[in-house]
Backbone as a printed PyTorch tensor [residue, N CA C, xyz], in Angstrom:
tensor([[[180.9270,  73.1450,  96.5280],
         [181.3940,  73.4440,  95.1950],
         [180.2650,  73.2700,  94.1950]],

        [[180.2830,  74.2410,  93.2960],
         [178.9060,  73.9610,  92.2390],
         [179.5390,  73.7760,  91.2390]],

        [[179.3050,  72.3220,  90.3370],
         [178.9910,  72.5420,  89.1480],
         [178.4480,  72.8910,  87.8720]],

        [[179.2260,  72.7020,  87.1060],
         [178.6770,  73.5470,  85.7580],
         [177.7420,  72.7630,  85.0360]],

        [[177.1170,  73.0550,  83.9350],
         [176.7670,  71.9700,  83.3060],
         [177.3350,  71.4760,  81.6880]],

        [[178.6820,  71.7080,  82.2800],
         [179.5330,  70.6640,  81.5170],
         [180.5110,  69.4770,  81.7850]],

        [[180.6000,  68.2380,  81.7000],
         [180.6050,  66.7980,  81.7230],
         [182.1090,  66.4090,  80.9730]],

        [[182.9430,  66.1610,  81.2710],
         [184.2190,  65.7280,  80.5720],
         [183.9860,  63.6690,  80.5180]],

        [[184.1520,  63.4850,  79.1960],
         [183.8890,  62.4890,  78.9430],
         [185.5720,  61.5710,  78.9170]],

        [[185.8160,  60.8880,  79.4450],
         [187.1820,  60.2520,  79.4850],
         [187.1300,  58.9110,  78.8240]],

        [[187.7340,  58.7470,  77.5660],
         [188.6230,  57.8080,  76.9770],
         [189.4280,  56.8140,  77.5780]],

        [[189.1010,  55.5520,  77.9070],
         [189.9840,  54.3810,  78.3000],
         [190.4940,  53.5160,  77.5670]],

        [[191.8900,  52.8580,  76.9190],
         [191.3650,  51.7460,  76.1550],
         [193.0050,  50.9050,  76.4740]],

        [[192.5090,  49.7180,  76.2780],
         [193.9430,  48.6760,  76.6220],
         [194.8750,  48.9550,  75.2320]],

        [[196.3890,  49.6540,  75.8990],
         [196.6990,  49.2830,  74.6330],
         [197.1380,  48.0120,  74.1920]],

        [[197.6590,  48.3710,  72.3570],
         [197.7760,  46.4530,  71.9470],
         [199.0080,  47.0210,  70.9080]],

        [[200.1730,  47.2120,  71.0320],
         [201.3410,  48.4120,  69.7250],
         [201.6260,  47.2260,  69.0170]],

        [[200.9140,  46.1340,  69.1400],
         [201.1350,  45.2300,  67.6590],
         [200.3290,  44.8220,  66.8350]],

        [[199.3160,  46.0520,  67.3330],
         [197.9460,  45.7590,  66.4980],
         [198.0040,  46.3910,  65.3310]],

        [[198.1280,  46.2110,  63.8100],
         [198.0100,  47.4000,  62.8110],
         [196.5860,  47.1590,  62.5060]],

        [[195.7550,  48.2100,  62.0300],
         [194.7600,  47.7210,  61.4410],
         [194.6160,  48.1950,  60.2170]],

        [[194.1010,  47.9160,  59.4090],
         [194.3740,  47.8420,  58.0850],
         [193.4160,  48.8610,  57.5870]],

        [[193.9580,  49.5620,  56.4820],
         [193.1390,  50.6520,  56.0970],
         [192.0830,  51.0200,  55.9790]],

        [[191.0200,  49.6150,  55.6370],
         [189.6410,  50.0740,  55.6460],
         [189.1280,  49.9570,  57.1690]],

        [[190.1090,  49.1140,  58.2270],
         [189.4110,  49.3470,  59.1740],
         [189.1680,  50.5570,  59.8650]],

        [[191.0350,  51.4330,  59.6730],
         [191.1690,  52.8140,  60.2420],
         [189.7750,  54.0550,  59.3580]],

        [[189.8840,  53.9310,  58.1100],
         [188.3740,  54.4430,  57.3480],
         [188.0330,  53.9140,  58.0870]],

        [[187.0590,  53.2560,  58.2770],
         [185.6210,  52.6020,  59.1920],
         [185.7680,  53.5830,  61.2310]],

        [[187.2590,  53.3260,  61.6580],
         [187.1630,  53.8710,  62.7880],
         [187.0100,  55.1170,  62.4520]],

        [[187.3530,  56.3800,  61.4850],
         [187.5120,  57.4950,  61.3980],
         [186.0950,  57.7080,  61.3660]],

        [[185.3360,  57.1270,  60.3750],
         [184.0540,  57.8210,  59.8500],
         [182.9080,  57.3430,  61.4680]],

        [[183.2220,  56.3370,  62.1410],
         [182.1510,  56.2010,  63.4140],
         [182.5490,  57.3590,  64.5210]],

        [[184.0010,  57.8180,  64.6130],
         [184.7650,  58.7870,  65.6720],
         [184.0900,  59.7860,  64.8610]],

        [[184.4190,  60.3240,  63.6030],
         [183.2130,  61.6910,  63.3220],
         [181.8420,  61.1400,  62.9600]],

        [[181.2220,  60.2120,  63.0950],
         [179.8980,  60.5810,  63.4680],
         [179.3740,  60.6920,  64.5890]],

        [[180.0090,  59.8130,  65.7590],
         [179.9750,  60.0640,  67.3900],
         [180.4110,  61.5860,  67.4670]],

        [[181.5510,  62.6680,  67.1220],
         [181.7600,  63.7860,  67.6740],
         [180.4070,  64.7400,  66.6320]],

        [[180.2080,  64.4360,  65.4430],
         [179.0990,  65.3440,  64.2850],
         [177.8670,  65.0020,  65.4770]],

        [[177.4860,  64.4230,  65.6570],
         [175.8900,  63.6260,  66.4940],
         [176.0350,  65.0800,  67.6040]],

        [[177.2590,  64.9480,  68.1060],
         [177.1330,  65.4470,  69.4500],
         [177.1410,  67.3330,  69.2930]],

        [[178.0020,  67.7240,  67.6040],
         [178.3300,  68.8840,  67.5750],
         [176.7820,  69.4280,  66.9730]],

        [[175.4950,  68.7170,  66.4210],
         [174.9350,  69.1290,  65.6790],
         [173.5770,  69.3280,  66.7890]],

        [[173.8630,  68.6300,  68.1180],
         [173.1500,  69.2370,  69.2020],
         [173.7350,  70.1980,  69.8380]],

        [[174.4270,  70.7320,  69.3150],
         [175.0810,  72.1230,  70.0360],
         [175.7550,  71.5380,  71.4990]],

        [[176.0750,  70.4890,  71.5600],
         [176.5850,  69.9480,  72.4970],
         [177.9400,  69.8690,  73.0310]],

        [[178.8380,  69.9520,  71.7170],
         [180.2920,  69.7110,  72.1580],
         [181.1240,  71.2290,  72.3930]],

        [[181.5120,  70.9240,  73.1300],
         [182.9350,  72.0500,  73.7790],
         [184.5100,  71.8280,  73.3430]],

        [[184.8800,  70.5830,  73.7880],
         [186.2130,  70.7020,  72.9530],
         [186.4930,  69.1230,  72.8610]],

        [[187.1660,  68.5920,  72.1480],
         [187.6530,  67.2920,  72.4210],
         [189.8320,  67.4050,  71.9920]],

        [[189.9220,  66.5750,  72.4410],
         [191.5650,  65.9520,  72.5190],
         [192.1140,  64.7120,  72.0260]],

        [[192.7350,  64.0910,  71.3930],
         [193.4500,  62.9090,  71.1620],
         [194.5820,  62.8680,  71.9800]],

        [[195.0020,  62.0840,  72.8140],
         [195.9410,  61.6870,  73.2490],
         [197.1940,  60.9080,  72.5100]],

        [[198.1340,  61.3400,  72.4190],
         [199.6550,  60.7770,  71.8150],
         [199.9820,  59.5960,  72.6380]],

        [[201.0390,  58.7810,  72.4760],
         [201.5940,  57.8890,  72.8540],
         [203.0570,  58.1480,  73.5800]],

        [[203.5080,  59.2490,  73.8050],
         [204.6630,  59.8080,  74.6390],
         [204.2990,  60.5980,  76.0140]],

        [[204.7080,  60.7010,  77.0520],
         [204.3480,  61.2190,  78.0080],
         [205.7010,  60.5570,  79.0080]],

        [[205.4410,  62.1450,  80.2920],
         [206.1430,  61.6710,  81.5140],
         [205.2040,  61.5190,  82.6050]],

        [[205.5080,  60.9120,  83.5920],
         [205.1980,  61.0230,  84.9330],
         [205.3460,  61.8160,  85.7680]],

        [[205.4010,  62.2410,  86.7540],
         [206.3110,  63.4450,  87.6640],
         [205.3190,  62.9690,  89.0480]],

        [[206.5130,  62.6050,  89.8350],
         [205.6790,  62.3480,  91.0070],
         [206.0120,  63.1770,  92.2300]],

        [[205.3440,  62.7240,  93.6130],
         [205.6730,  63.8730,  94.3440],
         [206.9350,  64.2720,  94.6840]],

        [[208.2390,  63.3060,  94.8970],
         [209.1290,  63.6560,  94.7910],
         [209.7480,  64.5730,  93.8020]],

        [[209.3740,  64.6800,  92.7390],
         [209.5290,  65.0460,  91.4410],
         [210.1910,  64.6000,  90.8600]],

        [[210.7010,  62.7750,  91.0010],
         [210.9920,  62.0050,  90.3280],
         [210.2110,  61.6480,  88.8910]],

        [[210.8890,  60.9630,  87.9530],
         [210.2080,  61.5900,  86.2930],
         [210.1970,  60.0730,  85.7140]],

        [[209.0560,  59.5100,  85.4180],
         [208.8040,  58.1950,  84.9120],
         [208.1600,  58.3720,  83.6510]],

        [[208.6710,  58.1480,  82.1990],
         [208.8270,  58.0040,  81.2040],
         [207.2660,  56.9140,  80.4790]],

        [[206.8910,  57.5060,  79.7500],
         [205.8790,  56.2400,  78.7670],
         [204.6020,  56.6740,  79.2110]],

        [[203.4580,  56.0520,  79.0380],
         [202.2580,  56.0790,  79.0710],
         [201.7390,  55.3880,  80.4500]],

        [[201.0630,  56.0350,  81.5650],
         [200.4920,  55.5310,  82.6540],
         [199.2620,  54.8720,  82.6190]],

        [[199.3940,  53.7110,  82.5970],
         [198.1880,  52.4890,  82.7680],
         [197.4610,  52.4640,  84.0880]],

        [[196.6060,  51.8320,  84.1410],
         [195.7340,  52.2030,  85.2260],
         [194.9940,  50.6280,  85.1760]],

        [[194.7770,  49.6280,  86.0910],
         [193.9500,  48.5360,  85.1860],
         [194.6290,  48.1110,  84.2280]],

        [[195.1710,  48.0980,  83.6490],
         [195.4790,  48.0850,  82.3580],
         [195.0900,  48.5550,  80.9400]],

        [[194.8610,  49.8760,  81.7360],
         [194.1620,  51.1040,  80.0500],
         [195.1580,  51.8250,  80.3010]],

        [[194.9120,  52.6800,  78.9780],
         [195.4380,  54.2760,  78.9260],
         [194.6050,  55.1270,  79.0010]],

        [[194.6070,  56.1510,  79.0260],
         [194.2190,  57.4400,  79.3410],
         [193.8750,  57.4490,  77.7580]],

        [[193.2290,  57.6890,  76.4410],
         [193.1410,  57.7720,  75.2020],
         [192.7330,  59.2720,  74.4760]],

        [[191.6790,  59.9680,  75.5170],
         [191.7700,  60.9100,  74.7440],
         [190.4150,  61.7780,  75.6800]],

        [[189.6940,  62.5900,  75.6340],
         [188.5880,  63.0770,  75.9850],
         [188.0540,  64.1340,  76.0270]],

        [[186.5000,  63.9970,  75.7070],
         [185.3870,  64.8540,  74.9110],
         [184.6890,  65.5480,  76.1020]],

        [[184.7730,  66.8650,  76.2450],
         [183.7650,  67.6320,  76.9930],
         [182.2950,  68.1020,  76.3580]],

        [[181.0850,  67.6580,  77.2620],
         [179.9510,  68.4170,  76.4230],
         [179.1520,  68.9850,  77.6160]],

        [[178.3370,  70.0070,  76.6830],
         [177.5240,  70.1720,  77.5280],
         [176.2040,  69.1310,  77.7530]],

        [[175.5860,  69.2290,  79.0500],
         [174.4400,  68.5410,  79.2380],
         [173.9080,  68.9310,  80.3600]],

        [[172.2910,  69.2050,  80.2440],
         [171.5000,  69.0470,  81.5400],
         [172.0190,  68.4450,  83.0480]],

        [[172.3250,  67.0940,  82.7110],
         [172.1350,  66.5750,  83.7330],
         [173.3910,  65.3200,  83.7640]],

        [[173.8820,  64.4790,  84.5950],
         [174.9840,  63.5250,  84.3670],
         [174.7340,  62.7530,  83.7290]],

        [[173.0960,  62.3920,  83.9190],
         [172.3350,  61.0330,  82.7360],
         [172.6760,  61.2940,  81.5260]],

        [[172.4040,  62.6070,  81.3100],
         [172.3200,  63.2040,  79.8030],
         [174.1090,  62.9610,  79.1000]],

        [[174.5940,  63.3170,  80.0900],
         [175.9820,  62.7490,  79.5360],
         [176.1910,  61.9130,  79.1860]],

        [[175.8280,  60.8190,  80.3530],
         [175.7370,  59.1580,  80.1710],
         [175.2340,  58.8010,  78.9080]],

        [[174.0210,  59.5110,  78.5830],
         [173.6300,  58.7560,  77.3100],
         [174.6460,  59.2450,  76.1580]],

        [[174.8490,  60.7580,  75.9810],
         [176.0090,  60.6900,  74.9070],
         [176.5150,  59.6700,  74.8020]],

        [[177.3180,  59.2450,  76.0800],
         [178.4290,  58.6440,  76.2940],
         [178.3990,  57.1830,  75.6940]],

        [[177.5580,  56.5200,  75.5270],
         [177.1870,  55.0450,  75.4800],
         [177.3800,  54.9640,  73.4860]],

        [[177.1090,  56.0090,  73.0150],
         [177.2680,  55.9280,  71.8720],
         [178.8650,  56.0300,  71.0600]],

        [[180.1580,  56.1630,  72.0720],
         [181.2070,  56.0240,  71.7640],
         [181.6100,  55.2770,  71.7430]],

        [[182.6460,  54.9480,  70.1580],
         [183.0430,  54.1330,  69.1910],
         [184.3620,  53.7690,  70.0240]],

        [[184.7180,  54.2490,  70.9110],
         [186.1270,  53.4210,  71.9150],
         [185.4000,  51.8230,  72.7720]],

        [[183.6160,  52.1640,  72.8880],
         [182.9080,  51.4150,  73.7420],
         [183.1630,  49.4820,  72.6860]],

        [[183.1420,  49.9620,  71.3210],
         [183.5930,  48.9940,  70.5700],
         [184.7940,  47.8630,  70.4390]],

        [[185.7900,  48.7940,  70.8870],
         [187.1740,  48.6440,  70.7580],
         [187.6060,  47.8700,  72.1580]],

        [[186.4870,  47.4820,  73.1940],
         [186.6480,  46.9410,  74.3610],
         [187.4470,  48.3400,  75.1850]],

        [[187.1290,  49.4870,  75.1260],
         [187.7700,  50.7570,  75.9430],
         [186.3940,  50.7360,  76.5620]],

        [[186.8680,  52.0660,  77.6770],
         [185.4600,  52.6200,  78.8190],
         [185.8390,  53.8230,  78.5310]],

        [[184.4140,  54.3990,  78.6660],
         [184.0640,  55.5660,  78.8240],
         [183.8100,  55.9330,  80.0100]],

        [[184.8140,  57.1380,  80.9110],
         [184.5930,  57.3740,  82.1660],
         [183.5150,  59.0900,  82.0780]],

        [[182.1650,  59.1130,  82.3490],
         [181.6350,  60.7210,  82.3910],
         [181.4150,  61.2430,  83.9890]],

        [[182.3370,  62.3250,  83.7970],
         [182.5020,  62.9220,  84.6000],
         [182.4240,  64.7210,  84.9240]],

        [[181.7160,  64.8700,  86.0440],
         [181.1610,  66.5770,  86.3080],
         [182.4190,  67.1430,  86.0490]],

        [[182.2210,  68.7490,  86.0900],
         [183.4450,  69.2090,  85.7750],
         [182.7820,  70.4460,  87.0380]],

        [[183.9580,  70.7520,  87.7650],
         [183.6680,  71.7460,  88.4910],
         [184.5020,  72.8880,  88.3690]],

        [[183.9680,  74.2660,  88.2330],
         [184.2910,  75.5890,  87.6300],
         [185.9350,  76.1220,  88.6960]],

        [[186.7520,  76.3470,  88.4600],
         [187.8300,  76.7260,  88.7930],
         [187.7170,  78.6840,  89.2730]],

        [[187.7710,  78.3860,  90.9640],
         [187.3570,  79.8680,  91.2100],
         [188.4270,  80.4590,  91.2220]],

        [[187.9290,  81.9720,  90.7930],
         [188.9230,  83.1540,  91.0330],
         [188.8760,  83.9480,  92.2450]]])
């Protein structure tokens, strides 16, 4: 299988639903989340990104249907940024500069391989 050279960057973070944070902190998270995605769009780098909601199902192989957000470790799934890059390093380094890395979340970067016809 060949990959492309684009890199899906995955969002981890523990949730905490009794955390509020207070307005200047959410300002402060907004303006580091667009300067981490501006950094990346102004190298012609980014492809698409996503926020993840807080509702979701499960569906398993039975096709039984489990309700809420799937933890893993104890993260969620939060959200995630595709870019382009050379090489996986090159991702990696994007990657180290995300403002989830703050918040005690991981950043998972990962190849993306082209879907044949």
């Amino acid at each position: 299988m060949k990959t492309s050279d684009h890199f899906m960057l995955l969002f981890r973070l523990q949730p905490n639903f009794d955390y509020r944070p207070s307005k200047e902190e959410l300002i402060q998270q907004r303006q580091k989340w667009g300067e981490f995605f501006g950094n990346i769009a102004i190298q012609e780098k980014l492809v698409s990104t996503y926020r993840l909601g807080f509702e979701g199902t499960t569906i398993a192989d039975d096709l039984s249907e489990s309700g809420g957000v799937h933890l893993a470790e104890n993260q969620m799934l939060s959200g995630n940024l595709v870019v382009k890059a050379n090489s996986l390093e090159e991702a990696v380094t994007l990657a180290k500069n995300c403002p989830i890395l703050e918040m005690n979340g991981t950043v998972e970067v990962r190849s993306i391989i082209p879907m044949e016809s």
